[in-house]
N, CA, C and O atoms as a GROMACS GRO file, in nm:
protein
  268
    1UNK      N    1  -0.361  -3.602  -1.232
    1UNK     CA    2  -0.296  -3.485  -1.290
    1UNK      C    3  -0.291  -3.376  -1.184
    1UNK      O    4  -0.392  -3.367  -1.113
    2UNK      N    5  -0.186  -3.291  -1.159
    2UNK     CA    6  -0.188  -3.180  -1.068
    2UNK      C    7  -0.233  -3.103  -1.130
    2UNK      O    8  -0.257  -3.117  -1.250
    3UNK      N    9  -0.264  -2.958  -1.033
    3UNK     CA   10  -0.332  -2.836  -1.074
    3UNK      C   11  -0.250  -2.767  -1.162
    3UNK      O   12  -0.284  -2.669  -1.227
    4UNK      N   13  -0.140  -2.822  -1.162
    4UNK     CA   14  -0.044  -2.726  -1.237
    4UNK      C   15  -0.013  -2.774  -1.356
    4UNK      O   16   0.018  -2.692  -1.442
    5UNK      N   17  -0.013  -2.920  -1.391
    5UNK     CA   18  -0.024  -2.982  -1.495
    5UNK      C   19  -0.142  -2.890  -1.535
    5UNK      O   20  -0.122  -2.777  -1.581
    6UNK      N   21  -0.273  -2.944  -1.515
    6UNK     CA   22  -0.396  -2.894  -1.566
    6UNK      C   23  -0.378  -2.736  -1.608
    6UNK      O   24  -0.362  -2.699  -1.724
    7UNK      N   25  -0.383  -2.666  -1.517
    7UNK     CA   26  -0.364  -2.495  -1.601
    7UNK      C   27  -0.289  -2.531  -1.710
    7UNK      O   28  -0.352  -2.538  -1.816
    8UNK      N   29  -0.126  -2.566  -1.715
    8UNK     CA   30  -0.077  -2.570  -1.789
    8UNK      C   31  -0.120  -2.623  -1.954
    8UNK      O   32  -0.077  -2.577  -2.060
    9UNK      N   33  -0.194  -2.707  -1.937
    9UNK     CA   34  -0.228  -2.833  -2.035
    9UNK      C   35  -0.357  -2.698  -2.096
    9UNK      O   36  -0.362  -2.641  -2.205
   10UNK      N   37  -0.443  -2.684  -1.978
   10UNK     CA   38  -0.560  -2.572  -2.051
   10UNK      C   39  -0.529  -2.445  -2.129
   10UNK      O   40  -0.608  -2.412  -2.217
   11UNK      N   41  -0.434  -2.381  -2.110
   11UNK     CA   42  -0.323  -2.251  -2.112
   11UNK      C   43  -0.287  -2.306  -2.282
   11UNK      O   44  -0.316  -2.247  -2.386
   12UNK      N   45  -0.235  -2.403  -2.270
   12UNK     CA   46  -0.156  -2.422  -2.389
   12UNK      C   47  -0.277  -2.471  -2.508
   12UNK      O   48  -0.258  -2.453  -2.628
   13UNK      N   49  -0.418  -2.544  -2.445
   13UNK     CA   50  -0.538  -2.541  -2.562
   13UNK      C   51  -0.592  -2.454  -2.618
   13UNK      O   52  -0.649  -2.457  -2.727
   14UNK      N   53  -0.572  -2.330  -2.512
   14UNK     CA   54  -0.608  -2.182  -2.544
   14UNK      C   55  -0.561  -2.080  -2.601
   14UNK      O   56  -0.617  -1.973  -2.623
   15UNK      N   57  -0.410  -2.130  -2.640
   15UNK     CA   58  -0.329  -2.076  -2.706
   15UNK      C   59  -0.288  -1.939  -2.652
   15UNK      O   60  -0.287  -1.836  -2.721
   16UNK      N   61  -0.256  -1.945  -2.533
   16UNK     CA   62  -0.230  -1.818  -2.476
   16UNK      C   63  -0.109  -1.802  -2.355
   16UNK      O   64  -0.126  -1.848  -2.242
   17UNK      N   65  -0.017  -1.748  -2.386
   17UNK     CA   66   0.072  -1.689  -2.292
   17UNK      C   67   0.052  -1.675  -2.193
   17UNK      O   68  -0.067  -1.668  -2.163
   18UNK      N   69   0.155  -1.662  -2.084
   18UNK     CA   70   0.120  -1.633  -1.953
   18UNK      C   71   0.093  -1.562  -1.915
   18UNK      O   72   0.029  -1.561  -1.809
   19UNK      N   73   0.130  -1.453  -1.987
   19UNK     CA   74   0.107  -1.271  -1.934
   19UNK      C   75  -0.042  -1.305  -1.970
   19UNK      O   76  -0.119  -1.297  -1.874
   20UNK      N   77  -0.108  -1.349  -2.113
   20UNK     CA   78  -0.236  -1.351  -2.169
   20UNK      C   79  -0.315  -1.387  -2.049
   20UNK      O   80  -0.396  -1.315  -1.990
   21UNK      N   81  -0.286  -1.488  -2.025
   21UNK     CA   82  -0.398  -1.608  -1.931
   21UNK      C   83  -0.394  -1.456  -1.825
   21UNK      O   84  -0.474  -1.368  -1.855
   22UNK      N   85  -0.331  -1.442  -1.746
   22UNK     CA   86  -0.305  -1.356  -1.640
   22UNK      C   87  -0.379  -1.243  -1.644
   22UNK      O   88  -0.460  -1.210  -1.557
   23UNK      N   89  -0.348  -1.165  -1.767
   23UNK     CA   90  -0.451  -1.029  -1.811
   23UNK      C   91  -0.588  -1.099  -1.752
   23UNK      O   92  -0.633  -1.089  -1.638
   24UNK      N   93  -0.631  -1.159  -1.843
   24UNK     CA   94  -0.819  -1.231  -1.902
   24UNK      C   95  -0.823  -1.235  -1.748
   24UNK      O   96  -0.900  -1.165  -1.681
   25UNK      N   97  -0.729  -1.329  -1.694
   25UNK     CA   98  -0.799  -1.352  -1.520
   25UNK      C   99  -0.768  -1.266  -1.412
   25UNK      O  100  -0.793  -1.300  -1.296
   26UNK      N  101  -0.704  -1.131  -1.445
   26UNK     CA  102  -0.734  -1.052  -1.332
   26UNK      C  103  -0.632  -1.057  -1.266
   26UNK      O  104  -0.632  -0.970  -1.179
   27UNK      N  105  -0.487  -1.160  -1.264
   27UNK     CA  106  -0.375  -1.212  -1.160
   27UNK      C  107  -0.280  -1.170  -1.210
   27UNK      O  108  -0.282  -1.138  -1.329
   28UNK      N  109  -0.169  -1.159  -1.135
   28UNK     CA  110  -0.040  -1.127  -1.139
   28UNK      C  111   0.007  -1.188  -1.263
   28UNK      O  112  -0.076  -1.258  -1.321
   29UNK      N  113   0.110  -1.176  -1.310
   29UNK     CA  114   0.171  -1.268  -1.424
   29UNK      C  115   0.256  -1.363  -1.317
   29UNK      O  116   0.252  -1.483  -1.342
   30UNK      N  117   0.349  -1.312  -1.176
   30UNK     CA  118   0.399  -1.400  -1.092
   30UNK      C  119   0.309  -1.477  -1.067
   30UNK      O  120   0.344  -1.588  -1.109
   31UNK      N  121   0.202  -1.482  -1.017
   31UNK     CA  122   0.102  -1.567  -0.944
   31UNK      C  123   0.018  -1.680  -1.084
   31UNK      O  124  -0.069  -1.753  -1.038
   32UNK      N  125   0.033  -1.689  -1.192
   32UNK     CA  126   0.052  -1.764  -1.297
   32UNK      C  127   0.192  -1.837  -1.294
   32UNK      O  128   0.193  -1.959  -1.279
   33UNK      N  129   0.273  -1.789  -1.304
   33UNK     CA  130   0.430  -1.883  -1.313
   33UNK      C  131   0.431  -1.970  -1.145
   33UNK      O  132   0.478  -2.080  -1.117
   34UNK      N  133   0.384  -1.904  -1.089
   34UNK     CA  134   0.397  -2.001  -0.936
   34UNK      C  135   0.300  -2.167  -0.942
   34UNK      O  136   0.304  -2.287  -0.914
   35UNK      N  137   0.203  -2.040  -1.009
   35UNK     CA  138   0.077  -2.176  -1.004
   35UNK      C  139   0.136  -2.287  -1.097
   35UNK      O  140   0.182  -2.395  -1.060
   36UNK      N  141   0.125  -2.240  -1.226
   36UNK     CA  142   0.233  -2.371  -1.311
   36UNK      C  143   0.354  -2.411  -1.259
   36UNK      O  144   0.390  -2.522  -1.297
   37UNK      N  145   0.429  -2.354  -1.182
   37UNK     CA  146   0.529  -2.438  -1.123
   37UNK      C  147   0.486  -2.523  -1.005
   37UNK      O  148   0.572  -2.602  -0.968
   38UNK      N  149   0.380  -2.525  -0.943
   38UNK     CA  150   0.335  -2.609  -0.833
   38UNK      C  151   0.376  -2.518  -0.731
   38UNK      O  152   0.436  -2.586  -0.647
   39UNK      N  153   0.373  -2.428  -0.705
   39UNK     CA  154   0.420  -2.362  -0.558
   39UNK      C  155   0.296  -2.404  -0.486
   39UNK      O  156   0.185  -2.372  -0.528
   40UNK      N  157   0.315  -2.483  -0.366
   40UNK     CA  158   0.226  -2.523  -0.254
   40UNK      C  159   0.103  -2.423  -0.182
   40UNK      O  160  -0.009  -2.441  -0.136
   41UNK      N  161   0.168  -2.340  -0.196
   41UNK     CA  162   0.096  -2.230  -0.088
   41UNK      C  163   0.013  -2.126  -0.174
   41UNK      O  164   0.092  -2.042  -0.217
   42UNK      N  165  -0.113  -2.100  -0.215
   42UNK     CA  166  -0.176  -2.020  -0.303
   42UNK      C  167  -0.292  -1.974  -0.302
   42UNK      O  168  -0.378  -2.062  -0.298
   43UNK      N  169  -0.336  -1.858  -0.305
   43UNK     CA  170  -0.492  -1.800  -0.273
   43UNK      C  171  -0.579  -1.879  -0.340
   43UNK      O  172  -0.602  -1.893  -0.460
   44UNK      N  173  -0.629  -1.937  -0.228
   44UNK     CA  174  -0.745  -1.993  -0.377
   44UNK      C  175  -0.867  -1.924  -0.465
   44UNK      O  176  -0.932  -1.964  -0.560
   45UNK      N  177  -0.867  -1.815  -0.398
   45UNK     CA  178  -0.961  -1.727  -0.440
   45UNK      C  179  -0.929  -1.686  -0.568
   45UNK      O  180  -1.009  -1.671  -0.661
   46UNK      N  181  -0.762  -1.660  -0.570
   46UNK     CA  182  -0.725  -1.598  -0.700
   46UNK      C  183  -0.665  -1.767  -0.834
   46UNK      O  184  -0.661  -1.757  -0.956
   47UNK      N  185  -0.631  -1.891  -0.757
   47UNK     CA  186  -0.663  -2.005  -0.797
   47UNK      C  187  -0.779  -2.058  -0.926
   47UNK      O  188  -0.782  -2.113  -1.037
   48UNK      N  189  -0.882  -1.986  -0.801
   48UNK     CA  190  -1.025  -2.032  -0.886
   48UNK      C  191  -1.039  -1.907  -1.017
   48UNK      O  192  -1.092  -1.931  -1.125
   49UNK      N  193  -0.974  -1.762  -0.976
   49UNK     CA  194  -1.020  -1.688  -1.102
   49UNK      C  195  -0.952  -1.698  -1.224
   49UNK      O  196  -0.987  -1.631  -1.322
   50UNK      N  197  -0.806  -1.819  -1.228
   50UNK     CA  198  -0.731  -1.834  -1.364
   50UNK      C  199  -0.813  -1.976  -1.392
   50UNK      O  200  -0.797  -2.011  -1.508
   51UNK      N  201  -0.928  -2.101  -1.287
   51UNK     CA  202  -0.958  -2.191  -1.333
   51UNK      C  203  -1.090  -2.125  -1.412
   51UNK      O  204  -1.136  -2.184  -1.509
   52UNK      N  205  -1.148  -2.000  -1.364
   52UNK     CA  206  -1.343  -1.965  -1.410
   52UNK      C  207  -1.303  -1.971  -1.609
   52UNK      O  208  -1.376  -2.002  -1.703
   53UNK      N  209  -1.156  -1.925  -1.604
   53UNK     CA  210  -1.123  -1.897  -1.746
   53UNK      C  211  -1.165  -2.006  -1.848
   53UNK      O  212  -1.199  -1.992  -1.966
   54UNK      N  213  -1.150  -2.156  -1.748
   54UNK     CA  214  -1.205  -2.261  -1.850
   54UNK      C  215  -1.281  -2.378  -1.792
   54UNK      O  216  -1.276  -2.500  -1.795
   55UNK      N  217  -1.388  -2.239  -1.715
   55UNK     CA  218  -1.531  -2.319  -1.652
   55UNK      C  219  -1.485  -2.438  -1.508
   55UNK      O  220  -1.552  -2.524  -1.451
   56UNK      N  221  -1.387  -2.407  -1.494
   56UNK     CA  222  -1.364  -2.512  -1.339
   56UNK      C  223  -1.344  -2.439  -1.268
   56UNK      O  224  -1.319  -2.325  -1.308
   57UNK      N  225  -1.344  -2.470  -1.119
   57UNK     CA  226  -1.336  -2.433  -1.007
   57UNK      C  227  -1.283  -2.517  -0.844
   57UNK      O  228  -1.347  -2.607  -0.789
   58UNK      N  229  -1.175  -2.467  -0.804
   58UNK     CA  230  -1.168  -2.563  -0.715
   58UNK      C  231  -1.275  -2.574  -0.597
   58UNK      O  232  -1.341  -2.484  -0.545
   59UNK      N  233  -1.271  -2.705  -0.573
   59UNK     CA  234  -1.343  -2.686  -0.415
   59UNK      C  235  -1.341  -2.810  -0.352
   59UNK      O  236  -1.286  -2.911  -0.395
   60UNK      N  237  -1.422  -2.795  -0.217
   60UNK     CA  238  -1.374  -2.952  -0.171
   60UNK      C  239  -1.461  -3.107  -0.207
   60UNK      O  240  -1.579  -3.130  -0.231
   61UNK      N  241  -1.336  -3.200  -0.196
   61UNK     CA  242  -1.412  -3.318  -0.241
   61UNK      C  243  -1.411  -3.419  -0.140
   61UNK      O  244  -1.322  -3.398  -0.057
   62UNK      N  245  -1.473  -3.510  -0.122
   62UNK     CA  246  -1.472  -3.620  -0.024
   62UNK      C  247  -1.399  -3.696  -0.043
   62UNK      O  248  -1.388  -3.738  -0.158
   63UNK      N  249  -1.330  -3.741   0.045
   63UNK     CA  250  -1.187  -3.829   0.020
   63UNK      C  251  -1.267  -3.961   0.010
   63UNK      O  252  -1.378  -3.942   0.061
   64UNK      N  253  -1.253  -4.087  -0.035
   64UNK     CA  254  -1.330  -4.214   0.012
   64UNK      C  255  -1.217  -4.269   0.048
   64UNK      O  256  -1.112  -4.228  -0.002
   65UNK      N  257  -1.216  -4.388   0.159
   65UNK     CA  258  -1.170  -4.428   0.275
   65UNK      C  259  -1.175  -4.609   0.220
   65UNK      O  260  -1.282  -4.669   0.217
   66UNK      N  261  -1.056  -4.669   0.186
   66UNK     CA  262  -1.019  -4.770   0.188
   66UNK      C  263  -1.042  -4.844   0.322
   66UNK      O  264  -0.993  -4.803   0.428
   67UNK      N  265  -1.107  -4.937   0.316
   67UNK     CA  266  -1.151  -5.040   0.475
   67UNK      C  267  -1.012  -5.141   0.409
   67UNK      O  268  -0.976  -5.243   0.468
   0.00000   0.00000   0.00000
């Protein structure tokens, strides 16, 4: 699932608008519509403060390596 699926999918369990989600987390209402549209390029700082909304957080993971 992408990140943008996921907000999206969480957003809509929460029953809350975009402007909503956006208020609660502190972000732009643009910087919500980017993130659900998949725009590539994105603070993650401000990333992680629309994921704290439903206890996730990005960060890094270890890729595992097919032999």
């Amino acid at each position: 699932m992408s990140l943008s699926d996921f907000v999206k999918e969480k957003r809509s369990l929460a029953k809350l608008t975009q402007p909503e989600m956006a208020e609660k987390a502190g972000v732009g209402l643009r910087f919500v519509r980017e993130l659900e549209q998949g725009k590539e390029t994105l603070r993650l700082d401000k990333v992680n403060q629309v994921l704290k909304l439903f206890g996730c957080q990005v960060g890094a993971v270890e890729l595992t390596r097919n032999s």
